[in-house]
C-alpha positions as CSV (number, residue, x, y, z in Angstrom):
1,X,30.7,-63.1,34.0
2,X,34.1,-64.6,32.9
3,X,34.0,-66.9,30.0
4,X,33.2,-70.5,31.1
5,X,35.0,-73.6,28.7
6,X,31.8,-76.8,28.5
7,X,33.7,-79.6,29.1
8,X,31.7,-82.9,28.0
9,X,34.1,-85.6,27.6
10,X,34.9,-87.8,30.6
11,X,38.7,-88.3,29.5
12,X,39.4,-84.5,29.5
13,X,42.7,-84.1,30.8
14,X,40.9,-81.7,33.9
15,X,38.6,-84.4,34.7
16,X,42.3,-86.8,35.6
17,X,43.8,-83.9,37.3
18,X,41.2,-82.9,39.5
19,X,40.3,-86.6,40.6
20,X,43.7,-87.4,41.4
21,X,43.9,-84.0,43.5
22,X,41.1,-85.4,45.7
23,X,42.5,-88.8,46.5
24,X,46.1,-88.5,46.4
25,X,48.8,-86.5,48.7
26,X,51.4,-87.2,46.1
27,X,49.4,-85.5,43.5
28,X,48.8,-82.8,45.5
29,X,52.4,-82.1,46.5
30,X,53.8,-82.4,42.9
31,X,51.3,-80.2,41.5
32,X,51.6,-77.7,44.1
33,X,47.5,-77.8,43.8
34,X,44.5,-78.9,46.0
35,X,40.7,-78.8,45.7
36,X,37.8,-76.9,47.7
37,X,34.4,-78.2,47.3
38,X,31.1,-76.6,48.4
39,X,30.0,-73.2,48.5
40,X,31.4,-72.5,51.8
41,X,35.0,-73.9,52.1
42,X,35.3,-72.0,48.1
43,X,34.0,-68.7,50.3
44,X,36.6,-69.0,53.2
45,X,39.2,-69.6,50.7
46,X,38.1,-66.3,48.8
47,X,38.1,-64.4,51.7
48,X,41.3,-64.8,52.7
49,X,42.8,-63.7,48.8
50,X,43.4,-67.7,48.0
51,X,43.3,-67.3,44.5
52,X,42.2,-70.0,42.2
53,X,43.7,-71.8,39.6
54,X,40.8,-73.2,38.1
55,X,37.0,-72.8,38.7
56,X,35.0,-75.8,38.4
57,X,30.8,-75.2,38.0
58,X,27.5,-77.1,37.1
59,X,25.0,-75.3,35.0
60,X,22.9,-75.5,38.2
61,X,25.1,-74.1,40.4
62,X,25.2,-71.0,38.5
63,X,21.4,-70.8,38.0
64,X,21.6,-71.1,42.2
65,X,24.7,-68.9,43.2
66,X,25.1,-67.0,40.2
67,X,26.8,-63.6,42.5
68,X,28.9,-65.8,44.3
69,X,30.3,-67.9,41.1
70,X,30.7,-64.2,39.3
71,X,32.9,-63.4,42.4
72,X,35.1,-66.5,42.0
73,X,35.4,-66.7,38.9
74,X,37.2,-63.0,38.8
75,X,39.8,-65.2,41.2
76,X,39.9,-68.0,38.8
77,X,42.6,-68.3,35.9
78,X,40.4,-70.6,33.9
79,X,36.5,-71.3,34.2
80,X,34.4,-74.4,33.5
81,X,31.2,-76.2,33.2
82,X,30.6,-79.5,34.0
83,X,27.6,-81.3,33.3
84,X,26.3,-83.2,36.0
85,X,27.3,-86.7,35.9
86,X,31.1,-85.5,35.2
87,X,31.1,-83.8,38.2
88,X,29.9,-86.6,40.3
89,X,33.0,-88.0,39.2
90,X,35.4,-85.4,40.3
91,X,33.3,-84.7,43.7
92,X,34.4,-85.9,46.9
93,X,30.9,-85.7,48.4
94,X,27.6,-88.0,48.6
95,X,25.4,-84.4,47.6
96,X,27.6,-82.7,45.9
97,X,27.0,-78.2,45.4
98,X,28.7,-78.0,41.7
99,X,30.9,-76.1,42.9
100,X,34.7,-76.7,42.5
101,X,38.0,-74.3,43.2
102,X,41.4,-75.5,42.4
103,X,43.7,-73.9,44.5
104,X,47.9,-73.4,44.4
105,X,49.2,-74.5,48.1
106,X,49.8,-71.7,50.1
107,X,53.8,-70.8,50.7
108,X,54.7,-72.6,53.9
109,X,55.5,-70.1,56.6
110,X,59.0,-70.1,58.0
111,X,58.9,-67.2,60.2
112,X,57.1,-67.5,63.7
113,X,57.2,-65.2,66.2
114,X,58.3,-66.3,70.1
115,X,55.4,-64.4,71.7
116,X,52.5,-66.5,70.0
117,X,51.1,-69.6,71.6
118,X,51.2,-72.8,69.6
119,X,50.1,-75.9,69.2
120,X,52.8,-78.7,67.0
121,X,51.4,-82.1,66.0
122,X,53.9,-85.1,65.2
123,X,53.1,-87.6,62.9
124,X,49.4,-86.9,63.2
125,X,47.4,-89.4,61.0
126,X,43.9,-88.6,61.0
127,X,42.8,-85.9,59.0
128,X,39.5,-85.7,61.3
129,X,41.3,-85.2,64.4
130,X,43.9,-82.4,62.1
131,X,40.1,-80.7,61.5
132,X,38.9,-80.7,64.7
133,X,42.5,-79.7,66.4
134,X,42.4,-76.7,64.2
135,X,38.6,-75.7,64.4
136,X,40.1,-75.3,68.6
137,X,42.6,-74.0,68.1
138,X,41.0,-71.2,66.3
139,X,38.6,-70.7,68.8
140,X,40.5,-70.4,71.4
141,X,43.3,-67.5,69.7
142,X,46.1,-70.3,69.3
143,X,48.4,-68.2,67.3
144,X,49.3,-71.5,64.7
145,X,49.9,-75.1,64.3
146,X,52.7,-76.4,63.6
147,X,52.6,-79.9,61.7
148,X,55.8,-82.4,60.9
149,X,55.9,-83.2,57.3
150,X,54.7,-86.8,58.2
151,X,51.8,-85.9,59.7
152,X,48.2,-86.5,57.4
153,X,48.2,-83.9,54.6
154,X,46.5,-80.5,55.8
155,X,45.2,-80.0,52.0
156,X,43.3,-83.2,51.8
157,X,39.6,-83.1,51.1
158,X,38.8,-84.6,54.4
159,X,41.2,-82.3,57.0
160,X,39.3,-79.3,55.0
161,X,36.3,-80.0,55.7
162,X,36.9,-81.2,59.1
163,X,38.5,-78.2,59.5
164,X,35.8,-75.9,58.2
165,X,38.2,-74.2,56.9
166,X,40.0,-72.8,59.8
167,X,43.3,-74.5,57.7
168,X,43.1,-71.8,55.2
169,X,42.8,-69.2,58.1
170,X,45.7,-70.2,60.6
171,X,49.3,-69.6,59.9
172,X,50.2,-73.4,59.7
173,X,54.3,-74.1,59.9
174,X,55.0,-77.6,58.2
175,X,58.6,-78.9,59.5
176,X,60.8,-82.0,58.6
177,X,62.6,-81.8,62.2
178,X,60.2,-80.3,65.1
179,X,63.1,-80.4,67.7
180,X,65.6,-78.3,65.4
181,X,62.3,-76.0,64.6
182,X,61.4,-75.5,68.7
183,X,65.2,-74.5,69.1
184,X,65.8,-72.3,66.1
185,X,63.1,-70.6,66.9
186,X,63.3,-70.0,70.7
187,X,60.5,-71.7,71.4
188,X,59.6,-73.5,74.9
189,X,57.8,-76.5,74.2
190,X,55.7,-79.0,76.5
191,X,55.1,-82.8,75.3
192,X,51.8,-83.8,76.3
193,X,51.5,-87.4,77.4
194,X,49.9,-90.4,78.6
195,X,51.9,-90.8,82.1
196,X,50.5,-90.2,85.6
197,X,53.9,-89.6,87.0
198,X,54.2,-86.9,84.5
199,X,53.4,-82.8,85.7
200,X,49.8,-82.3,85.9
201,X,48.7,-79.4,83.2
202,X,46.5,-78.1,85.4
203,X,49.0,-77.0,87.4
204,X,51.6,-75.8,84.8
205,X,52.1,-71.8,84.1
206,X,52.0,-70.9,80.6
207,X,53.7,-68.1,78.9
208,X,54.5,-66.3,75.5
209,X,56.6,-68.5,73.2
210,X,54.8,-71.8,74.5
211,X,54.3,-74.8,72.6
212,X,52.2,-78.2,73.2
213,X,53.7,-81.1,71.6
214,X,51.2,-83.5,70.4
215,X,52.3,-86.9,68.9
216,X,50.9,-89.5,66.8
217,X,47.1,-91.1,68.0
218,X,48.8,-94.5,68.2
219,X,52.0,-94.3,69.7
220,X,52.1,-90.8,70.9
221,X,55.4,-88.5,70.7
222,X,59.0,-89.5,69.9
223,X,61.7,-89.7,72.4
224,X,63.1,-86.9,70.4
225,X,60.0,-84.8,70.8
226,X,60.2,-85.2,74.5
227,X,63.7,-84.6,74.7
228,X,63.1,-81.3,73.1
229,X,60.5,-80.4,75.5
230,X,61.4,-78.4,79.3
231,X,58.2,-80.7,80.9
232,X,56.4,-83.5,80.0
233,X,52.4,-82.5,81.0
234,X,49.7,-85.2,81.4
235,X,45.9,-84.3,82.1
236,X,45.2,-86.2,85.4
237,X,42.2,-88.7,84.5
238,X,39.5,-90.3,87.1
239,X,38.1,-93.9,86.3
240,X,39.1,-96.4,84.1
241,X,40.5,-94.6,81.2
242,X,43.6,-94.6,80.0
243,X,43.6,-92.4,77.3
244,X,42.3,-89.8,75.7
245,X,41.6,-89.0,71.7
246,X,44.3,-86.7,70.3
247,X,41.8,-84.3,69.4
248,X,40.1,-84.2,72.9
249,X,43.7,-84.2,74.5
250,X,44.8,-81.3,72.5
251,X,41.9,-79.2,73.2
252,X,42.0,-79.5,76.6
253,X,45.8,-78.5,76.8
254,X,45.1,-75.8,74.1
255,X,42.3,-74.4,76.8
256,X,45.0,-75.0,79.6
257,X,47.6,-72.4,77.8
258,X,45.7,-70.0,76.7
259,X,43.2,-69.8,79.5
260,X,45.4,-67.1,81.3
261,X,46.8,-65.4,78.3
């Protein structure tokens, strides 16, 4: 097994980094770093060739996984050891494994192919419905998500583990403008709203090249988003609701599109 440095002292410069990776976007993005925590996410990551910048273990977390931490730390560029109570400080969990990866963010992809199906999120702000959007997606062969740069940060503790690590997995497609993306990229897109005069989804054909435009939880999409779209789509509800959840809402129209494909 690699070399692993002790670190001891609660003001260690790795101690600062790493804390202000798991609570702040800015950090993340001017770093060009995030964090994995636990056993698993630190596996998904492995397996699809993330490599680490750093490696961050407890001495029992060796004595538990010691194959697996011998496996990432041949990923890692530097190794350490924590004791316990400094890595309670750094951990982002209530029951925390001892088991850290810091991670460079993936190159953002700019090339997407017109006979995929996606789903695009606007100004999504919850990295719980992010997790649970993508964990569908997944599972139902959405070819990627595409995110506008305002949207909650796709590298924060909380969409990755919401995610369970389907983040790491699907080719994600982070844009400024979504309407000059959709058109550069021959894309036909479909805004999903909340209006009952709007197109029933049920009853809209889907096809190669198809994107669903989902828009912030709050106030849904822009009238630039819709603009961009050839149909705005509704799902058709019974009763007294109104609404849906944006996670809910996307899955269902993610089922819709692919369901025939």
């Amino acid at each position: 097994m690699p070399n692993f440095t002790e670190i001891t002292s609660k003001d260690n410069p790795l101690i600062k980094l790493v804390s202000g990776l798991q609570t702040s976007a800015k950090q993340r993005k001017s770093n060009g770093l995030f964090v994995l925590e636990g056993l698993r996410i630190c596996e998904d990551a492995y397996e699809n060739n993330i490599m680490f910048d750093k490696l961050i273990v407890t001495k029992s977390a060796i004595e538990k996984h010691s194959d697996i931490i011998e496996k990432f730390s041949k990923s890692s560029e530097k190794c350490y050891i924590l004791r316990e109570d400094l890595f309670k400080k750094i951990s982002d969990t209530n029951s925390p494994q001892g088991i850290i990866a810091v991670a460079k963010i993936p190159k953002i992809l700019s090339k997407i192919t017109n006979n995929g199906r996606y789903i695009a999120l606007e100004n999504l702000s919850d990295p719980s419905n992010l997790g649970a959007i993508a964990r569908t997606a997944e599972a139902l062969g959405v070819d990627g998500i595409i995110m506008t740069s305002d949207s909650c940060d796709p590298y924060s503790p909380k969409s990755l583990r919401s995610s369970m690590g389907t983040l790491l997995r699907l080719p994600l497609f982070i844009v400024e403008d979504i309407s000059d993306f959709i058109f550069s990229n021959n894309l036909t897109a479909y805004a999903c709203v909340v209006d009952k005069d709007a197109d029933s989804i049920t009853e809209t054909n889907f096809a190669d090249g198809d994107v669903l435009l989902i828009g912030n939880e709050a106030n849904g999409l822009t009238d630039t988003a819709k603009t961009v779209a050839k149909k705005c789509l509704t799902i058709k509800m019974s009763g007294k609701a109104e609404s849906l959840n944006a996670a809910v809402a996307a899955a269902i129209a993610m089922w819709e599109m692919v369901k025939d494909s």
